[in-house]
C-alpha positions in Angstrom: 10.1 24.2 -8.5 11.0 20.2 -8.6 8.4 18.1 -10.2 6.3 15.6 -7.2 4.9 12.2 -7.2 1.9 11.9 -5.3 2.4 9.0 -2.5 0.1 7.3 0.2 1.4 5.5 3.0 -1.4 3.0 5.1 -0.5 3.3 9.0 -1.7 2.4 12.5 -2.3 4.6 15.5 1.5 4.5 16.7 2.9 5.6 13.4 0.8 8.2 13.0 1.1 9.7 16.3 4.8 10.0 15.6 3.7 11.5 12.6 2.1 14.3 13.9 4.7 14.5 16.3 7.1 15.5 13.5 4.6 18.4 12.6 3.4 16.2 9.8 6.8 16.4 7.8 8.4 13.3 8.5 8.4 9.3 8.8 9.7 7.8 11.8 12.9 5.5 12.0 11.8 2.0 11.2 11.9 -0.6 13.7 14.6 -3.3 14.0 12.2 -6.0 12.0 11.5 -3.2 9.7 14.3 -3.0 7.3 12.2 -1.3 4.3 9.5 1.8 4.5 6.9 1.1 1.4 4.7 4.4 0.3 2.7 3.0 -2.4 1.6 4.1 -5.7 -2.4 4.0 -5.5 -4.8 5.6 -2.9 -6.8 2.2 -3.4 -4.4 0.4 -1.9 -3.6 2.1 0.8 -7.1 2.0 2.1 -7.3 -2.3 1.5 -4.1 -2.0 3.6 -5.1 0.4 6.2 -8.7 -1.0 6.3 -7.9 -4.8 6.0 -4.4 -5.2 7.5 -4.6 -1.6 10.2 -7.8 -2.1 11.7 -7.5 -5.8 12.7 -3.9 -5.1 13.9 -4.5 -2.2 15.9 -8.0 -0.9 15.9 -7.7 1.6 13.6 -6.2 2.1 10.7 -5.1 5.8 8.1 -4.6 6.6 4.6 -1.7 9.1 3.9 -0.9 11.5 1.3 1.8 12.7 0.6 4.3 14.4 -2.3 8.0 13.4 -2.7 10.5 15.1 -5.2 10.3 13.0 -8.2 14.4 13.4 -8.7 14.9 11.8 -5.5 12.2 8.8 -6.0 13.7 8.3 -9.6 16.1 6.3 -8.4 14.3 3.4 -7.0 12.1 0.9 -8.9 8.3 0.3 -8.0 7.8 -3.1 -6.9 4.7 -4.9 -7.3 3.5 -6.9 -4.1 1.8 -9.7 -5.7 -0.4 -7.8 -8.6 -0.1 -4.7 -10.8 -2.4 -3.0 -8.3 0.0 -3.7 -5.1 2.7 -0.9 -6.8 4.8 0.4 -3.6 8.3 1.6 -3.4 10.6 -0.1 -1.1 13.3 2.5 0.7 15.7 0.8 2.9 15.6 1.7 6.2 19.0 3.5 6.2 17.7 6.0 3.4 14.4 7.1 5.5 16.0 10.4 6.5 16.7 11.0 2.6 13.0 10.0 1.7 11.9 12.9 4.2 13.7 15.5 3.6 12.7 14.9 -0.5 8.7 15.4 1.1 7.4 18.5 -0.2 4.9 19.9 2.3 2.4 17.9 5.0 1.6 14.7 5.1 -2.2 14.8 5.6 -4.9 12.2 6.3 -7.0 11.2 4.1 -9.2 8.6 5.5 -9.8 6.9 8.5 -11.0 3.6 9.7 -13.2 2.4 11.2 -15.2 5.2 9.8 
């Protein structure tokens, strides 16, 4: 068995529901003024996201978990989005089918918000 990282990915109400659409297994395609998809390193920061960015944007906002095959995220570079605690990976749009096929089991929710 491949070694995993441990991901989580804040999302909105849309996103999600084509989440569970995909029996929990996959990310949809990005939109056209979404060139990258950013999982980020920290459950922490997912919820500031989901909470602070989600809620006000949509109504509601998720925190995802999720594992990827660590061979396959090896070859990108964590990026940090304005502080040591903002760690995220950025996958280009055009490698998003890659990215989900290297997810080892469900994505699952981890918290919701408004609670």
């Amino acid at each position: 068995m491949s070694e995993t990282a441990t991901l989580w990915r804040p999302t909105g109400p849309q996103e999600l529901a084509l989440v569970e659409q995909s029996g929990w297994t996959s990310w949809p395609p990005r939109l056209p003024e979404q060139p990258i998809f950013y999982p980020v390193t920290t459950e922490e920061y997912a919820i500031k996201i989901a909470r602070d960015w989600n809620v006000p944007a949509s109504g509601s906002g998720y925190v995802t978990r999720f594992a990827v095959r660590k061979e396959f995220l090896d070859k990108y570079d964590v990026q940090l989005a304005g502080g040591r605690e903002h760690a995220e990976y950025w996958i280009p749009a055009e490698e998003l089918d890659e990215f989900n096929a290297a997810i080892v089991g469900k994505i699952e929710v981890t918290r919701t918000y408004p609670e």
